[in-house]
N, C-alpha and C positions, 0 to 999 in steps of 0.2 A: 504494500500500500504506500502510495505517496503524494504527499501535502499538494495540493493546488495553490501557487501564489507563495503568500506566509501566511497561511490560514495555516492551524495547529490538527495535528492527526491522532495523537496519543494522549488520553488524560483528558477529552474533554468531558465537562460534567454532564450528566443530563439535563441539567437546569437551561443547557444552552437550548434548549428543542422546548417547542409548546407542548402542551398537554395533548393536543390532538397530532405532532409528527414525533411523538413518541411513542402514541398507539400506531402510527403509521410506522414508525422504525423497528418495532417490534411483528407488525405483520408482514414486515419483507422477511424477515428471520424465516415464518415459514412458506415464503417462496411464493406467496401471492401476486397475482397481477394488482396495478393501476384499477383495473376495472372489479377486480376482485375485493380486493380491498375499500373500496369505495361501496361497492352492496354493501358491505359488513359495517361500516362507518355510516353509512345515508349520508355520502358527500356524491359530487360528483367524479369523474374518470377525473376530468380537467382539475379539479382542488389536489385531488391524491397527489397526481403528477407535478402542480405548482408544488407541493408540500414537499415530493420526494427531492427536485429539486431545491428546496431551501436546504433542506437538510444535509444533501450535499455540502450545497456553499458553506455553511456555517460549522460543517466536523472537517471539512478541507477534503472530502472525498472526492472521486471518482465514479466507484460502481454501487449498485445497490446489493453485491455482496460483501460490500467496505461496510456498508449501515447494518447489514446484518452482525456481522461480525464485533461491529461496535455497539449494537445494540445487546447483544450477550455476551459482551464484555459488564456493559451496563449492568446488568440485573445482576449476571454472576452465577445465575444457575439457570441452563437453559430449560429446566420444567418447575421451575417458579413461577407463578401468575405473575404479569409485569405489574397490576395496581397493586401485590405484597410489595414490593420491591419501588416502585415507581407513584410515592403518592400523586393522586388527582387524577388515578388509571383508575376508571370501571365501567 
């Protein structure tokens, strides 16, 4: 994995992500579409997608198996519920 810019790759907190592209960074973990993910949320394809890209920008990513990976680095145990782990998740 490698930083975009001087955006930071390692150590960012989850505090940087809203409440809602944290529920979205934890459902790329399991490998959901934009469109998928968006049923499951009652957002649109296009919100997911602007969201996925925020979230990019702000952990200095690349792929959305960078956010997965970052995102269960997050929690810390990949079959934890992310709101145990993640308040303002449920």
């Amino acid at each position: 994995m490698k930083a975009m810019g001087n955006r930071p790759l390692h150590g960012v907190p989850a505090g940087a992500l809203t409440a809602v592209q944290r529920q979205i960074a934890i459902l790329v973990t399991e490998g959901l579409t934009n469109q998928a993910i968006a049923n499951r949320l009652g957002l649109t394809r296009s919100m997911v997608s602007q969201h996925v890209a925020m979230i990019l920008w702000r952990l200095g990513l690349t792929t959305r198996s960078e956010i997965a990976l970052w995102a269960l680095k997050q929690v810390g145990d990949s079959t934890a519920r992310p709101e145990q782990t993640w308040p303002g998740l449920s």
